[in-house]
N, C-alpha and C positions, 0 to 999 in steps of 0.2 A: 521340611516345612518352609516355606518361601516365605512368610510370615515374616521368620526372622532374619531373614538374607542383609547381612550385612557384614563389612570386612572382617567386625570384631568377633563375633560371631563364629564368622568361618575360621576364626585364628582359636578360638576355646574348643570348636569341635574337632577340632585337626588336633592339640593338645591331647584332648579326652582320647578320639581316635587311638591317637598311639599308645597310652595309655592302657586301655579296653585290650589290645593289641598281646602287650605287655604280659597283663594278665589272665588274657586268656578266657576273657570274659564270652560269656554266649549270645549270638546273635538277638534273641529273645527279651535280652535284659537293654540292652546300647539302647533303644531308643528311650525305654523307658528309664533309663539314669541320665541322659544326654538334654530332653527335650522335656520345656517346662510343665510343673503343674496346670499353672492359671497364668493368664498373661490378659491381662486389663489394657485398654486406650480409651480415653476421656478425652472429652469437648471442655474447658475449662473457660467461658466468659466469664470477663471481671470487665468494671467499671474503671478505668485510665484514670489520673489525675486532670487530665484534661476534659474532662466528662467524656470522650469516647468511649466505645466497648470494643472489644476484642479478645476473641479468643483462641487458647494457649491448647496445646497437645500435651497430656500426660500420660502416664504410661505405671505399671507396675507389675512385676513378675514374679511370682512364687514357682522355684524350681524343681525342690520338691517339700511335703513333709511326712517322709517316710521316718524319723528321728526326732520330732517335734516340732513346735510353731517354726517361718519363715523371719530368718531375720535379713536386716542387710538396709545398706543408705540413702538416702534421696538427694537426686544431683540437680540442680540447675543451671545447665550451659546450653546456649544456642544449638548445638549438634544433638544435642540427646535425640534419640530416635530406639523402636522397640528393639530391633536388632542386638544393639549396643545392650541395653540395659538387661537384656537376656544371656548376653554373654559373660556382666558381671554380677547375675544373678547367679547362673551356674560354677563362676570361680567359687562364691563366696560359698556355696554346697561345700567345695572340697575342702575350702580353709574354714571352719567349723568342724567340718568332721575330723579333718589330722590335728585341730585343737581338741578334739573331744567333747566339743559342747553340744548340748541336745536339744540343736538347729538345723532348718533348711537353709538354701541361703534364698533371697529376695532381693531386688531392688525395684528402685522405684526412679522418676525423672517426669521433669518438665520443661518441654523444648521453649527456652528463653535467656534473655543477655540479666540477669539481675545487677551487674553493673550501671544498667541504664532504666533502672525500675527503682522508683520511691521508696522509704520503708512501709507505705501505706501500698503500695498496690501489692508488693510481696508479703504484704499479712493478708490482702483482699485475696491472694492467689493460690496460697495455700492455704485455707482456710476453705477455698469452693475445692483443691484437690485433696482433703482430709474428707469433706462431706463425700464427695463422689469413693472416694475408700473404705468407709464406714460398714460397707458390709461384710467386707473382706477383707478386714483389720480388726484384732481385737489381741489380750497379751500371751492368748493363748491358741489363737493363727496368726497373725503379723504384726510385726514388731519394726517400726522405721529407723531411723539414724541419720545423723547429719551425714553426707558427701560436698562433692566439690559442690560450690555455690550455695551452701546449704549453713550452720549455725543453729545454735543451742536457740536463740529468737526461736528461730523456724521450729524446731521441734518444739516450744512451748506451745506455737502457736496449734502445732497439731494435736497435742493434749489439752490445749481449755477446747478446742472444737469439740474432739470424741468423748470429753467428759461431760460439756452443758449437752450433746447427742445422747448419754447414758443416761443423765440424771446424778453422776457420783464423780468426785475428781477420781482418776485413773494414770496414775505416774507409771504406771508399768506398759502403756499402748508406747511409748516410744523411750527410745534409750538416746543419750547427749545431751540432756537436756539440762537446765541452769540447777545446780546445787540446791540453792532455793527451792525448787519443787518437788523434789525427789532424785537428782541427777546425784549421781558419783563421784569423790571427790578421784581427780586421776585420770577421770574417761577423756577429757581433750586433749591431753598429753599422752594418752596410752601410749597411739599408734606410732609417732616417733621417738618415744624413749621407746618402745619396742624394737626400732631400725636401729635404735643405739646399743642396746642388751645383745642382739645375734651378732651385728659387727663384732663387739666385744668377744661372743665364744668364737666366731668365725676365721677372729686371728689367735685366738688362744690356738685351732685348730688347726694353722699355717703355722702357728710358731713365730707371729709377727708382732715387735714393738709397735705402740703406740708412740711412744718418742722417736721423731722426726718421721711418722705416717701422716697422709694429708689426705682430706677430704673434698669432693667435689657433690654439690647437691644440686640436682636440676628440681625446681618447683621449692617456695619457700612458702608455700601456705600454712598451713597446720602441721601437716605432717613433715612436709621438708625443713621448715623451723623450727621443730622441736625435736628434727632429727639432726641437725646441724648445733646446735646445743648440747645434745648431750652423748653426740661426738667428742666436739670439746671439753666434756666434762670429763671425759675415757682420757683423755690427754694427746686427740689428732687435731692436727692444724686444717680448719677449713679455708680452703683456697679461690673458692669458686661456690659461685650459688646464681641462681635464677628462678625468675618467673614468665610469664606469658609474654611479658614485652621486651625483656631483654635479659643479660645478666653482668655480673661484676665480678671483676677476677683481681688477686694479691697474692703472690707468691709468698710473700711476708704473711699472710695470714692475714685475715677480713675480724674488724670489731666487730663479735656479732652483734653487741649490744647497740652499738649507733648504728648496724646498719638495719635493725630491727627498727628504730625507734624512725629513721627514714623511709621504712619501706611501710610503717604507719600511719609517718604523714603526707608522705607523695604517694602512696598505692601500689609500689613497683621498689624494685631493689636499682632499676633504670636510674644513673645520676646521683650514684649513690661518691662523694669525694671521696673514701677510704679505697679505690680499685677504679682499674680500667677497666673500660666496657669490653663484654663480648657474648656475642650471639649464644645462642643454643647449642645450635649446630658445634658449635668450637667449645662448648664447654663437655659434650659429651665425652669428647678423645683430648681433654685434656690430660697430660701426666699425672696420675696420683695415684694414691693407693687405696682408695674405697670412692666407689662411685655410686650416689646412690638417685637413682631416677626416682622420683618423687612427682609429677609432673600425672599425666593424660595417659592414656594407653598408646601400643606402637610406636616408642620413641627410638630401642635402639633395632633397626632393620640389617637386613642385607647390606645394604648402602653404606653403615659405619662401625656396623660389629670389626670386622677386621681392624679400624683403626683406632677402635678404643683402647686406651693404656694404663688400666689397673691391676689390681690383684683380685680385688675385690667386688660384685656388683652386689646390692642390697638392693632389693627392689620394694622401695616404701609406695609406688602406686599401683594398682590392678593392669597387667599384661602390658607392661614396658614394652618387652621383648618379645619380637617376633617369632614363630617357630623357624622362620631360615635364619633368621640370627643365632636362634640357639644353634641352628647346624653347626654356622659358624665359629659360636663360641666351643659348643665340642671337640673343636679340632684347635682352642686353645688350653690346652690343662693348666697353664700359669694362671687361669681366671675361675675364681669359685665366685658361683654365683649361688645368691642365697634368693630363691623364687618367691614371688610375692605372695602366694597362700601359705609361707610359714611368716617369710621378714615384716609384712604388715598388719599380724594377723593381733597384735597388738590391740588395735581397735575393737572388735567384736568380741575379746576376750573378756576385757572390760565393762562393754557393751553387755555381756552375760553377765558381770557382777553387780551391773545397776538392777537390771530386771528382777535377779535375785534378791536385790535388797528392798526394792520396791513391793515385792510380792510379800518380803518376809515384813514389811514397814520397820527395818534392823537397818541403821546405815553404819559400815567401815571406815577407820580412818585412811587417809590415805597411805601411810605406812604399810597397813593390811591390804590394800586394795594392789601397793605395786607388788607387795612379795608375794600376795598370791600368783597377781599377771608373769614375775618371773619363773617360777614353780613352773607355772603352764609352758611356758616356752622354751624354757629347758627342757619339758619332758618332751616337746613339740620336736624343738634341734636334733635331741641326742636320737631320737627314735628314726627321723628321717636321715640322719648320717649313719644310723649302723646301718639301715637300710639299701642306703647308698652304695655301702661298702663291701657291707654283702654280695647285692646282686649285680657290684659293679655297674653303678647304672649314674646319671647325674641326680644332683641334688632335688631338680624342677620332677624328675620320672621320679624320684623317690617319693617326694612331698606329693606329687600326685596320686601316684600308687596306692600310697595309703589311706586318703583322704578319701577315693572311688572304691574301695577296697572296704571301707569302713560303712560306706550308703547301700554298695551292690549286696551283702551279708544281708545289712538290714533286709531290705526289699524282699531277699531270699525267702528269711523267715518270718515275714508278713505274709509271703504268699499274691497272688492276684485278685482283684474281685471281680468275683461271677458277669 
């Protein structure tokens, strides 16, 4: 389908591909596990703060729901495009299902800089993209969540929309959202104390101290933030962190807290006095021993797999790594990577115990909310490493495996309709 022609895209289907491959899947089923349910684009005019008008490209995709409703994030970056957001609709299929939640995945996106948009025109904006979703959103077909450029704001603001739309408040149409209204104590944190919990079995696994192991994080938003925390809390030294405009590097180990409290009030970790500056590029191959890409998808390519120098890769964002990087990384066994439908799958796990709680109107403390999310990812870990080990296969085919393995059954025993 040329629909969704795009590089992200072609990088999930080549994934699935060898996967399908793998298992041996039949010709019959690939497209229909591969290619989405419903795939939405929206005209989205809004009124500017300048009284202009202009209108915004949205987008939303429901992969499948052969396993029940869609769930999955809403992004706002400049780049979003249908392709893209098709390609981490269909990740977020597989990471549900090797979590065992009773989700499809979805996502959703709207091509714009929210950097450079008011808090009024980003309520004006999602509020005309909640209306245009309305009929195919509800918490028993589609369920949103915050992504990159996105916030607990944002999601309220797409439940008072579907709720004054219903007539009834409805805390259970989107998950991330502020405590106050039905939100989860734990869900903004999940997803990087979850990059923190695998790191942790990850070296139980290698057999590797945490005293004098060091950490490098590319992307310090939410999840690379609170995955650089509670690193630290495991007891590795973070050495290195970045965001979009640049990063900071201390052999000695980075304050997180001052450098948190500056990347609050300047917007960027850029110019941060506790560390030297350095790029991206130089922060992915730098020396350490857990590297965990946090950041955009396609960071580590062809181009620097070979020079990357960890033990460890945690992939806290949706398809870091390339499938020729993985080639590459293959032919390094000194590097366990932990693939991003198990290491970040933190978030939607979570994201399943808000809706639960929201449906049940029963809220958990946060106590209950983390020992359940560990529970799940322990059973998540341990199932795709024996898996692993069995079929001698990497941990990314493993986690995949079973993830496509767990939807293509379904589908089996649903059958086709006439």
């Amino acid at each position: 389908m040329q629909v969704y022609d795009h590089a992200t895209f072609r990088m999930a289907c080549q994934q699935f591909d060898l996967v399908a491959d793998f298992l041996q899947i039949p010709a019959d089923y690939r497209d229909r596990l591969k290619y989405p349910k419903r795939s939405l684009t929206v005209a989205l005019p809004i009124r500017r703060d300048d009284g202009s008008t202009q209108v915004f490209a949205g987008y939303r995709v429901q992969h499948h729901a052969t396993l029940g409703p869609t769930k999955g994030g809403l992004r706002y970056h400049p780049d979003v495009a249908l392709g893209e957001v098709a390609a981490l609709a269909m990740w977020m299929s597989w990471k549900c299902s090797l979590a065992g939640l009773p989700y499809g995945g979805a996502k959703g996106g709207i091509a714009c800089d929210p950097h450079r948009m008011s808090p009024g025109e980003l309520e004006r904006l999602t509020r005309r993209y909640t209306q245009e979703m309305i009929p195919f959103m509800s918490p028993q077909m589609d369920i949103p969540a915050p992504d990159v450029g996105t916030n607990e704001q944002t999601m309220a603001w797409i439940m008072d929309t579907y709720s004054v739309h219903m007539g009834a408040t409805t805390p259970g149409i989107v998950t991330g959202k502020p405590v106050a209204i039905g939100g989860s104590l734990g869900r903004r944190e999940a997803t990087g104390r979850g990059v923190g919990y695998l790191v942790g079995r990850a070296m139980d696994t290698l057999e590797l101290q945490a005293s004098g192991a060091t950490a490098v994080v590319q992307g310090f938003g939410n999840v690379g933030s609170v995955a650089a925390f509670s690193l630290a809390k495991y007891g590795l030294k973070v050495i290195a962190v970045s965001d979009a405009h640049g990063g900071v590097f201390n052999a000695a180990g980075l304050d997180l807290w001052k450098l948190e409290e500056h990347a609050q009030r300047q917007g960027t970790v850029v110019g941060f006095p506790g560390g030297e500056a350095i790029t991206n590029e130089q922060l992915l191959v730098t020396p350490c021993t857990v590297l965990v890409p946090a950041a955009l998808e396609r960071q580590i390519t062809a181009a620097n797999a070979g020079k990357i120098q960890c033990r460890i890769i945690a992939e806290g964002a949706n398809g870091p790594t390339t499938p020729e990087a993985d080639a590459i990384l293959a032919r390094r066994p000194e590097i366990l990577v932990i693939p991003d439908i198990l290491c970040n799958s933190g978030g939607v796990i979570v994201s399943y115990f808000e809706w639960v709680q929201d449906l049940q109107s029963f809220f958990w403390t946060e106590t209950e909310v983390m020992d359940r999310l560990f529970r799940l990812l322990e059973s998540a870990f341990m199932h795709t490493l024996q898996f692993s080990r069995k079929e001698k296969v990497s941990l990314r085919t493993a986690a995949l495996a079973l993830g496509v393995k767990r939807i293509y059954e379904a589908k089996k025993l649903r059958g086709l309709f006439p």
